[in-house]
SELO-97389 format. One line per 2 residues: number of its first residue (from 0); for each residue x, y, z of N, C-alpha, C. Coordinates in steps of 0.02 Angstrom, whole numbers, plus 50000, padded with zeros to 5 digits. Each point is the difference from the previous one (the first is absolute). Layout:
REM residues N
NUM) X/Y/Z/X/Y/Z/X/Y/Z  ...
//
This chain:
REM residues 245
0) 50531/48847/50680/49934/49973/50016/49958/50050/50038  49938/49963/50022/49969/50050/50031/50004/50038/50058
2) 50056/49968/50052/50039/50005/50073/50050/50085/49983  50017/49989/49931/50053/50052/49980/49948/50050/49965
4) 49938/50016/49979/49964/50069/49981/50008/50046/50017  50014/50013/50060/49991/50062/50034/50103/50026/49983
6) 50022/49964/50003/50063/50004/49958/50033/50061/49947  49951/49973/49958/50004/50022/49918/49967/50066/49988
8) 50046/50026/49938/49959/50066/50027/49949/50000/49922  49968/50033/50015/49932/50034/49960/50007/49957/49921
10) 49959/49976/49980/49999/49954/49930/49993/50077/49978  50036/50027/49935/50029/50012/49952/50058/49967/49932
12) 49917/50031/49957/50023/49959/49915/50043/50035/49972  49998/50004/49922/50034/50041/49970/49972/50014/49920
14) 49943/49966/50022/49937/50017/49942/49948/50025/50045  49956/50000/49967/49973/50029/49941/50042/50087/49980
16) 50004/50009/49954/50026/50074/49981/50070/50005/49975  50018/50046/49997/50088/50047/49964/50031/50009/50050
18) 49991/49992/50059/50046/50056/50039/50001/49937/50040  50083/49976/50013/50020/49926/50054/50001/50032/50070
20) 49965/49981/50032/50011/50022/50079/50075/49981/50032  50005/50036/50048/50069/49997/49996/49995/49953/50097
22) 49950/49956/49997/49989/49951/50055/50058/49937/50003  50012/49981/50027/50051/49936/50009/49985/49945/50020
24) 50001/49961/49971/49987/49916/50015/50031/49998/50057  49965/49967/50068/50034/49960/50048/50049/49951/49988
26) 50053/49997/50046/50058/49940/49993/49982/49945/49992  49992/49966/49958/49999/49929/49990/49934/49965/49977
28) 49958/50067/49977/49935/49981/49972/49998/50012/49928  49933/49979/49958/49996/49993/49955/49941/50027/49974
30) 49999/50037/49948/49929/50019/49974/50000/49987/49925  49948/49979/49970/49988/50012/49935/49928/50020/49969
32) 50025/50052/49950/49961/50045/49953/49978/49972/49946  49963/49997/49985/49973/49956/49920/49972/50037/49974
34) 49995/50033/49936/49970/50050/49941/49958/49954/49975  49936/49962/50027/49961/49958/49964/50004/50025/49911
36) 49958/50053/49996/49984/50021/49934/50015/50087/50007  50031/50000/49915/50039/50074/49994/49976/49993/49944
38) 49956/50049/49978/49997/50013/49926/50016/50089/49983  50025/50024/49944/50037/50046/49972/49961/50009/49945
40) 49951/50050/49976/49990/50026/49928/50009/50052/49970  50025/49996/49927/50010/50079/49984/49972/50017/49931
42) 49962/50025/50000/49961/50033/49924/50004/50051/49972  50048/50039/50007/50019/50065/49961/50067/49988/49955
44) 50003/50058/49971/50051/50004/49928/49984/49947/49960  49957/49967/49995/50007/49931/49936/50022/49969/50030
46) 50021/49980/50067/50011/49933/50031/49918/49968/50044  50008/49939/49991/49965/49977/50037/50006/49938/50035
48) 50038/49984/50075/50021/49934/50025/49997/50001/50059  49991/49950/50014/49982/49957/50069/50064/49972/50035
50) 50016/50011/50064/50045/49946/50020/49971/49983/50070  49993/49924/49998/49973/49964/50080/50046/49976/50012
52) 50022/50025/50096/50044/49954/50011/49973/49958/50070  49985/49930/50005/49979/49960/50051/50046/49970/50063
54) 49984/50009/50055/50027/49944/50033/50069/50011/50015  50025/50068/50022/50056/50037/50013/50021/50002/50073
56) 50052/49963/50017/50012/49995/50058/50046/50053/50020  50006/50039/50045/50056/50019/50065/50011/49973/50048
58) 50040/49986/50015/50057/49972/50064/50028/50038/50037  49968/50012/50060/50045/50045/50041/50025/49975/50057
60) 50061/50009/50041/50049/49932/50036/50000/50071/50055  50004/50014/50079/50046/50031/50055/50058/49973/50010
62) 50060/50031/49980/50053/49956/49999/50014/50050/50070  49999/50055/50030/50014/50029/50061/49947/50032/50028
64) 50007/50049/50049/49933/50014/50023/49987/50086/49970  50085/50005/49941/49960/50081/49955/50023/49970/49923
66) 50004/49943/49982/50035/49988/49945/49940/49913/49961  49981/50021/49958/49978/49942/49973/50002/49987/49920
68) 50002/49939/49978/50006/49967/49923/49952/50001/49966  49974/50012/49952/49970/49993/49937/50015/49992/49936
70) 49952/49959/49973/50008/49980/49928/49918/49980/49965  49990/50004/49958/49935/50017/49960/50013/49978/49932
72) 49959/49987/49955/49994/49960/49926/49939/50005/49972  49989/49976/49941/49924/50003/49958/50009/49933/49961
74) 49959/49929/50037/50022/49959/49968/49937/49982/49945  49961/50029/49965/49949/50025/49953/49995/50044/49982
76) 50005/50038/49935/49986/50052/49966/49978/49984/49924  49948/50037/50000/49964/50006/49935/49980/50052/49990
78) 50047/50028/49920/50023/50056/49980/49943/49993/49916  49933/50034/49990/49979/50002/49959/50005/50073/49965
80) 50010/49996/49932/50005/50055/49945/49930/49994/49960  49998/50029/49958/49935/50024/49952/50068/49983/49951
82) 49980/49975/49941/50039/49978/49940/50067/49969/49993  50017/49980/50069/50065/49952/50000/49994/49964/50076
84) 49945/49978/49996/49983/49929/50014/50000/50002/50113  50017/49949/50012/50013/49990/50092/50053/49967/50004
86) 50053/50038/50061/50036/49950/50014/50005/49978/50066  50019/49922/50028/49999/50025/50064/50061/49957/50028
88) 50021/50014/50065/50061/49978/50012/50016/50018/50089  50062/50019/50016/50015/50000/50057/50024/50089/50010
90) 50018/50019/50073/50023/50060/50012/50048/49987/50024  50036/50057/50010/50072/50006/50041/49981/49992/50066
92) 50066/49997/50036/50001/49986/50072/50056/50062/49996  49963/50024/50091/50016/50051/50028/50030/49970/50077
94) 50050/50007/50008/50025/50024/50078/50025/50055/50039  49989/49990/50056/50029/50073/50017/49980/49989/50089
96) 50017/50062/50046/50025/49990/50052/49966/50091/50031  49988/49994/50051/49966/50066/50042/50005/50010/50057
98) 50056/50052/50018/50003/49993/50083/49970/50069/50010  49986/49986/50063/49974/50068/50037/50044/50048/50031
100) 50000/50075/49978/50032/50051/50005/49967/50020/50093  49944/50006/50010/49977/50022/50040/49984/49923/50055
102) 49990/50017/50067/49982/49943/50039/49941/49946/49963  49972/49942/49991/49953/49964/49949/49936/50008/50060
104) 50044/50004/50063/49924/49995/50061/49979/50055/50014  50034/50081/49984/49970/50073/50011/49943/49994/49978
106) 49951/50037/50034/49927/50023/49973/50000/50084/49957  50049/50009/49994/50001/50063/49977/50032/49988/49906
108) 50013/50058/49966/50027/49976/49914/50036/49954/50018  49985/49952/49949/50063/49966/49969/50042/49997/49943
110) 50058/49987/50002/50044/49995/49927/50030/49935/50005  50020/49966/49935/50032/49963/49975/50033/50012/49941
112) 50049/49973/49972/50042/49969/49926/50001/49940/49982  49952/50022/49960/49995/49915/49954/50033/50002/49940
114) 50057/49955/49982/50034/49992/49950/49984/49922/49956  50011/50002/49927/49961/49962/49970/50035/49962/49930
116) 50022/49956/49984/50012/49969/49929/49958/49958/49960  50000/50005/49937/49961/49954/49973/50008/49956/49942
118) 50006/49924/50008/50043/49979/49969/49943/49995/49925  50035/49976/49935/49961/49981/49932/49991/49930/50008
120) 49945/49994/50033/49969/49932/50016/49943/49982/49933  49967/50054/49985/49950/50008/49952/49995/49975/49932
122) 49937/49962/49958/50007/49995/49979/50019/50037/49920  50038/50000/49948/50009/50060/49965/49958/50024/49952
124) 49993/50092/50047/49937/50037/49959/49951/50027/50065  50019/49949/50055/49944/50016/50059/50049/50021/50060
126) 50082/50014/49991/50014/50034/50049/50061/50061/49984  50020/50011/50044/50059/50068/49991/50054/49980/49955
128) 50006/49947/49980/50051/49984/49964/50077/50005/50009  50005/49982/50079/50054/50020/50026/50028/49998/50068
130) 50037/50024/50032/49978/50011/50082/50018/50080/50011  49954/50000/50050/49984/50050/50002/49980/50019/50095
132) 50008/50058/50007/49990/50002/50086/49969/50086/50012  49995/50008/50089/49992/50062/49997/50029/50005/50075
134) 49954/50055/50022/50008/50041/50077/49938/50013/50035  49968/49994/50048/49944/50037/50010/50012/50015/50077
136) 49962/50065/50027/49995/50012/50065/49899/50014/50020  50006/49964/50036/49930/49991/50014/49986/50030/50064
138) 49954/50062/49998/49980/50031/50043/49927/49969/50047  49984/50013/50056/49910/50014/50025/50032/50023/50064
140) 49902/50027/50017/50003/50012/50087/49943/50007/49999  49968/50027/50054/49929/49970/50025/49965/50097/49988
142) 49969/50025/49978/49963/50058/49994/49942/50004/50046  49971/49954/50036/49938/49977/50062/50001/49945/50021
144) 49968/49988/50038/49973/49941/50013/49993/49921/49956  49970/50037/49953/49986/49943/49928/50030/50025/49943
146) 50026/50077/49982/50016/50007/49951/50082/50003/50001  50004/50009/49939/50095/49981/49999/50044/50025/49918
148) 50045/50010/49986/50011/50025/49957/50063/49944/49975  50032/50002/49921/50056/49980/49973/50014/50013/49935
150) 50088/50013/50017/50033/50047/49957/50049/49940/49966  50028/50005/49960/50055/49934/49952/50040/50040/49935
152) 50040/50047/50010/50049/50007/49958/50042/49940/49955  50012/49986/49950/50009/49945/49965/50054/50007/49944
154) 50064/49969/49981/50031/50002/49935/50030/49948/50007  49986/49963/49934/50026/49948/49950/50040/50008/49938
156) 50028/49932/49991/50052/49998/49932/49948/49965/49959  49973/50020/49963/49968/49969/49928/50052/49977/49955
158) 49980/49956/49965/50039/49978/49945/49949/50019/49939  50051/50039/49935/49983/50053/49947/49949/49923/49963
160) 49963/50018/49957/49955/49983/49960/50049/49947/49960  50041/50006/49973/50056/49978/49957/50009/49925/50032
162) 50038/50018/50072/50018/49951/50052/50062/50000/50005  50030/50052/49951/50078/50014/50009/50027/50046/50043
164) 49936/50032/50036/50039/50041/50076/49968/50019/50033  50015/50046/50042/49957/50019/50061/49992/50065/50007
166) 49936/50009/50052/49984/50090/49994/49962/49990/50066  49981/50071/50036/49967/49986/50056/49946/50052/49991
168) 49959/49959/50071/49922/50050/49983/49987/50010/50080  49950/50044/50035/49988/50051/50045/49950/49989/50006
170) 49979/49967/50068/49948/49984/50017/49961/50051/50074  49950/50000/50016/49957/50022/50045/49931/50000/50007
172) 49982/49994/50067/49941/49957/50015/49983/50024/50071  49944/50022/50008/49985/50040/50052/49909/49972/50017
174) 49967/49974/50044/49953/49991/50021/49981/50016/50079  49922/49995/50007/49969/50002/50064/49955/49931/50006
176) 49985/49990/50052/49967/49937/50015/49969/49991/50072  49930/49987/50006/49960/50012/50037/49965/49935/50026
178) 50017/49959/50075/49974/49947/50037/49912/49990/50013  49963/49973/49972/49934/49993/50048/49996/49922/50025
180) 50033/50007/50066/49998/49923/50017/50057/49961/49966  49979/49934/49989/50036/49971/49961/50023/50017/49929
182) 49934/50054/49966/50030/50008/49923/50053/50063/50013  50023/50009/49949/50045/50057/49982/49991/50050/49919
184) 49983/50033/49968/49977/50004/49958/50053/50087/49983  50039/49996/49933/50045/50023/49995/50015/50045/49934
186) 50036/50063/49991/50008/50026/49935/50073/50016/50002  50009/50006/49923/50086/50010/49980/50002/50043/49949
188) 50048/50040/49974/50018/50033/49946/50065/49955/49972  50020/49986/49948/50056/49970/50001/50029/50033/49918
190) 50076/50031/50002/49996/50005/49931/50118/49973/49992  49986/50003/49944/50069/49975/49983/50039/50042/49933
192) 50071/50010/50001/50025/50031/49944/50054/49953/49966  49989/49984/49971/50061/49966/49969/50040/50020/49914
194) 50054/50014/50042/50066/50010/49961/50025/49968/49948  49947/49963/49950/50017/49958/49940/50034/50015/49941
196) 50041/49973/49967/50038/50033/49936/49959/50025/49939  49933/49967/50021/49972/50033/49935/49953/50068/50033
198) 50006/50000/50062/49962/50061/50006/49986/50010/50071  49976/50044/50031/49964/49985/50053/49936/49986/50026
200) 49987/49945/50042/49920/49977/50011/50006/50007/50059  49927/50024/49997/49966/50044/50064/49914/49960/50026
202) 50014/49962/50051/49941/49974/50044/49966/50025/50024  49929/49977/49997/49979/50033/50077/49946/49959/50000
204) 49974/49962/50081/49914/50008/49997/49979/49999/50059  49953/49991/50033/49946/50017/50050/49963/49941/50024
206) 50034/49967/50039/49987/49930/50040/49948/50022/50075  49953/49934/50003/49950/49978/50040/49997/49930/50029
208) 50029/49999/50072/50003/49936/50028/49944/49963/50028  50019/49955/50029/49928/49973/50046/50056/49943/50049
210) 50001/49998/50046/50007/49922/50034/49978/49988/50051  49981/49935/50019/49967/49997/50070/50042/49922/50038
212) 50021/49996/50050/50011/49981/50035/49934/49946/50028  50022/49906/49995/49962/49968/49997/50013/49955/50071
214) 50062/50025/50051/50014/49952/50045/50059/50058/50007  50049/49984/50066/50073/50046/50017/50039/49993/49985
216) 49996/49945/49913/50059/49968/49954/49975/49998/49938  49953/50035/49988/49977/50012/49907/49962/50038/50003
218) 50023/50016/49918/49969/50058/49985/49969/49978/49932  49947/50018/49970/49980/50006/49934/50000/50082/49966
220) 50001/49988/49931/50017/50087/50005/49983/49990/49931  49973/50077/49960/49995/50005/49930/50011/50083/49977
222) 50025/50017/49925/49998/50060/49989/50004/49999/49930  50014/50080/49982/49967/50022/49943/50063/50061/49970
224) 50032/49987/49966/50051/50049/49994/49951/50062/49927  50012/50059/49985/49953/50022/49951/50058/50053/49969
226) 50008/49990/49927/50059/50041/49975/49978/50065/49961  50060/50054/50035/49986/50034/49985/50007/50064/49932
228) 50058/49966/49966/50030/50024/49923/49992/49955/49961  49994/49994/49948/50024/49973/49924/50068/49934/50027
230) 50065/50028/50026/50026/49957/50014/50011/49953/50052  49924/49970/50020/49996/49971/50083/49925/49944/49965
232) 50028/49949/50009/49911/49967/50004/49957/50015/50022  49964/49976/49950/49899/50067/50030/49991/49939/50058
234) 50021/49960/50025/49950/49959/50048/50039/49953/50032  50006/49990/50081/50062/49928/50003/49924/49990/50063
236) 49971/49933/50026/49965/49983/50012/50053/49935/50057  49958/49988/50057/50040/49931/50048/49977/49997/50038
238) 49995/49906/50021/49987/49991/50081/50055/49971/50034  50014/49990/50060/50045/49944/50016/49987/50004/50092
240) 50053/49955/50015/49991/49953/50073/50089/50017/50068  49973/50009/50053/50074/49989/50000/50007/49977/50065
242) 50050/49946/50038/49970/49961/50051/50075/49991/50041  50009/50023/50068/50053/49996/50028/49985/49953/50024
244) 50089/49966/50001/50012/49922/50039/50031/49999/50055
//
């Protein structure tokens, strides 16, 4: 309550952007993230499709005071093609768990390990087709006053195209991000390699955040992911909300 504010430390999300802060839920509190609207387009090679996903919750639990729970889902998705029609259905669910390597209350870098599974909750065609998990270590620290930096080394087990096995892919994600007041307004590079049997695919694009802080327990936030090869969507577009309890 409001007796306990001065308590808690600093509201930190884990949106808007690529790169998970490596902040820690207080013991015994609660926050949740909602991906109002996610849209995805891609218009090159002779493809042309849409995927919206609405109304995406995260759950994040302090189960200690460097260790907390999460789990996340997409309970709407609408997956449109150019000549084979829309489908729409459900996403997988993700859990996973993040403790802090470094003190969670230092003012100086922080690190964490966030580890991650994801079950085939989805409906089929709209998810991994499988389960599937990863690793991540989530870097920041403060560069001034208002400005601040974050780093996120990343690898996952993909499941092959087929759905008969697994392969892994190499992630990294590096941004800066700059306070005026309540807003925060933010850039990322983000690119990915993955180790697929039919070949290798290679990510990349060039993300632009926004969030502002509406009270010392929400945040509203929006961004703009922009791709940068042939094999990366030309466009991923989002707003969303996120409100500690």
């Amino acid at each position: 309550g409001p007796a306990a504010a001065a308590d808690v430390r600093d509201f930190c999300a884990q949106r808007p952007g690529r790169a998970t802060p490596p902040c820690i839920l207080d013991a015994g509190h609660l926050q949740l993230e909602v991906g109002l609207a996610d849209g995805t387009f891609l218009r090159h090679g002779g493809e042309h499709e849409d995927i919206d996903v609405y109304a995406a919750p995260a759950l994040r639990y302090g189960l200690t005071p460097r260790l907390e729970f999460e789990a996340s889902t997409a309970p709407a998705i609408v997956d449109a093609q150019r000549g084979e029609g829309r489908q729409v259905g459900v996403g997988d669910t993700t859990f996973g768990l993040m403790g802090a390597l470094t003190d969670p209350d230092g003012k100086g870098p922080a690190v964490s390990l966030n580890g991650f599974v994801t079950g085939p909750t989805a409906t089929h065609g709209l998810g991994n087709g499988g389960w599937t998990g990863g690793l991540r270590l989530p870097v920041a620290g403060p560069l001034g006053d208002s400005l601040s930096y974050a780093l996120m080394p990343e690898v996952d087990v993909l499941r092959d195209a087929d759905g008969g096995g697994t392969h892994l892919a190499w992630t990294a994600v590096g941004g800066l991000s700059r306070a005026f007041g309540p807003l925060s307004l933010g850039t990322e590079l983000w690119g990915q390699i993955e180790d697929a049997p039919e070949g290798r695919i290679t990510r990349a694009t060039a993300d632009l955040t926004a969030a502002v802080m509406t009270g010392p327990a929400m945040q509203l936030d929006a961004g703009a992911a922009i791709g940068l090869n042939r094999q990366t969507p030309d466009l991923e577009l989002y707003v969303g909300v996120a409100r500690r309890f």
